[in-house]
GUGUPA-972831 format. One record per residue (C-alpha): z, x, y. Coordinates in Angstrom, 2 decimals, padded with zeros to 5 digits. Each point is the difference from the previous one (the first is absolute). Example, Ala and Ser with C-alpha at 12.3 -4.5 7.8 and 13.67 -1.06 7.14 Angstrom:
@c3: 007.80&c1: 012.30&c2: -004.50
@c3: -000.66&c1: 001.37&c2: 003.44
end
This chain:
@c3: 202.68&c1: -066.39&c2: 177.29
@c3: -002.31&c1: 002.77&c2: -000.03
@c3: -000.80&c1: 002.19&c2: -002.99
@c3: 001.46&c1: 003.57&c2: 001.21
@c3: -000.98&c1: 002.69&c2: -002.30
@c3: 001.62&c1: 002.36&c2: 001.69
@c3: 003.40&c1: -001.27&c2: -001.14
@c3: -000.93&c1: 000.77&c2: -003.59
@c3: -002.20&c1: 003.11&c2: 000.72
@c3: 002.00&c1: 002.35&c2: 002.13
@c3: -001.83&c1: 003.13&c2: -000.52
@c3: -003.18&c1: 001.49&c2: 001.49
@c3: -000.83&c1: 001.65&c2: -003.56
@c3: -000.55&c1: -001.92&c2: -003.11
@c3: -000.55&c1: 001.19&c2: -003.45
@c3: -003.52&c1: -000.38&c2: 000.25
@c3: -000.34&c1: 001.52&c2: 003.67
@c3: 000.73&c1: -001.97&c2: 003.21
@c3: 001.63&c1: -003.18&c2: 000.63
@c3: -001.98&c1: -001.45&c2: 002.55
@c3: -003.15&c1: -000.30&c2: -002.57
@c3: 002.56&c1: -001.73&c2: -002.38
@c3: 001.13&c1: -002.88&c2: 002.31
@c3: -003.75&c1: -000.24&c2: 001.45
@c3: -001.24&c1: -000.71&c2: -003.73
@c3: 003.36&c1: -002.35&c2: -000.47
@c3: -001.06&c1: -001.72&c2: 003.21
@c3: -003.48&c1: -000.47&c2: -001.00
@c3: 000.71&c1: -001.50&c2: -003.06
@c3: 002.91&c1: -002.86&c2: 001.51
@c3: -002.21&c1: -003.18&c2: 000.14
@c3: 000.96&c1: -001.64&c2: 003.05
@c3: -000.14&c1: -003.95&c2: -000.65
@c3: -000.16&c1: -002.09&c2: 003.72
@c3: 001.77&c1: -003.23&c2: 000.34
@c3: 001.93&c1: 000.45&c2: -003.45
@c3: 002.35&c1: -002.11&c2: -000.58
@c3: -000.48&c1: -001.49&c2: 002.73
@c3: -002.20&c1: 000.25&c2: 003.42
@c3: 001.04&c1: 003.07&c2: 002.25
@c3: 001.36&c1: 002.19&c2: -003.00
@c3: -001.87&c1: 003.03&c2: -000.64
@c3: 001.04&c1: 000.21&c2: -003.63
@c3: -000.23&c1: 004.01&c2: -001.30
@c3: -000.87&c1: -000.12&c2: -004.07
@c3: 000.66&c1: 003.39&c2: -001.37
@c3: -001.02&c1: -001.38&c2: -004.19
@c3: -003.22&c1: 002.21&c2: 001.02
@c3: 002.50&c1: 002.84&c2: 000.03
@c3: 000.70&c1: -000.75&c2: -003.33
@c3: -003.40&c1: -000.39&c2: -001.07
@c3: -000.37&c1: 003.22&c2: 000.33
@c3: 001.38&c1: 002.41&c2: -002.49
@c3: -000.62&c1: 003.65&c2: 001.71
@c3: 001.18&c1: -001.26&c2: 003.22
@c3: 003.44&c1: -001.35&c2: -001.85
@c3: 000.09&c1: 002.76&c2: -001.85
@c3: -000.32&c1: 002.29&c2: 003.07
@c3: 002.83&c1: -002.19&c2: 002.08
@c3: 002.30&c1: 000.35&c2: -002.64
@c3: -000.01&c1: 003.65&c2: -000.56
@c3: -000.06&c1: 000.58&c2: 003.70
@c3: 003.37&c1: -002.42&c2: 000.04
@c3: 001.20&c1: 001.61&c2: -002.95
@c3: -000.41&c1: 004.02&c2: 001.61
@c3: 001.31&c1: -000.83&c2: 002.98
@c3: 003.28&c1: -001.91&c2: -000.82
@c3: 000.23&c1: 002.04&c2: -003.30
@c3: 002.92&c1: 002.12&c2: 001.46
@c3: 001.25&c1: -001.96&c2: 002.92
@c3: 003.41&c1: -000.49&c2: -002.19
@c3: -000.17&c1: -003.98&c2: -000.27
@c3: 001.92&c1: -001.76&c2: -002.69
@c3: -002.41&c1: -002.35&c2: -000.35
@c3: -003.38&c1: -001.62&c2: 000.70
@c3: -000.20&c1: -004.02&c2: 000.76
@c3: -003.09&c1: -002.32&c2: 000.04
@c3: 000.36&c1: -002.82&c2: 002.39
@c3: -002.35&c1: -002.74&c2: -000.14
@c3: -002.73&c1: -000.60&c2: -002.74
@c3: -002.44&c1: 002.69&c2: 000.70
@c3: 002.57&c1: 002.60&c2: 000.63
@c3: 001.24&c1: 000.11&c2: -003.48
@c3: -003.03&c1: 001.45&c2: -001.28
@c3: -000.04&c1: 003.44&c2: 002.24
@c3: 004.20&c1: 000.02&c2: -000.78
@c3: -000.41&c1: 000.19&c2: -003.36
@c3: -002.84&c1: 002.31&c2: 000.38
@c3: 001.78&c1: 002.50&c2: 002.75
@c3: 003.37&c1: -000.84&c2: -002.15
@c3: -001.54&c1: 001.38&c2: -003.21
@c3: -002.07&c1: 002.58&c2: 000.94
@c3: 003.30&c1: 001.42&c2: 002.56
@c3: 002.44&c1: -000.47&c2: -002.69
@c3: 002.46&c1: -003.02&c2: 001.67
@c3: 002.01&c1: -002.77&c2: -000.59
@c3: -002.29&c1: -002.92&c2: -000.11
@c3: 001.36&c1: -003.04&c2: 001.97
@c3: -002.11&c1: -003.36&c2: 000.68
@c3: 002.04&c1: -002.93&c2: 002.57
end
């Protein structure tokens, strides 16, 4: 499975100006780990993401403004790492906080 940023980014605009220089500095900080967990696996580590606390802080508002009036009922985190930016884009967007 690839990491597609486009799925979670839909617009050309962010808050902070354009997308494309968001997902470049996303995609420069995913470590990529060869051969992990095992040999032919091209594992993609995005903890560097959350390293970071501008770029977070920059994903999350840029989640938040764009689904902020989309009408949804509520925001879910699936998988580990997705919880944090829910609650994040959940809080900041005013939803119903759900974690499966």
């Amino acid at each position: 499975m690839s990491l597609n940023i486009r799925r979670i980014m839909p617009e050309n605009k962010t808050v902070f100006g354009n997308r494309l220089e968001l997902e470049k500095e996303i995609f420069s900080a995913v470590r990529e780990v060869p051969d992990f967990p095992k040999e032919g696996i091209l594992f993609k580590d995005i903890n560097p993401i959350f390293q970071d606390s501008a770029l977070c802080l920059r994903i999350i508002k840029h989640l938040a403004t764009y689904y902020k009036d989309k009408g949804l009922d509520a925001i879910v985190g699936v998988e580990s790492r997705g919880v944090f930016f829910r609650f994040s884009v959940g809080f900041r967007a005013r939803h119903t906080l759900h974690t499966y």
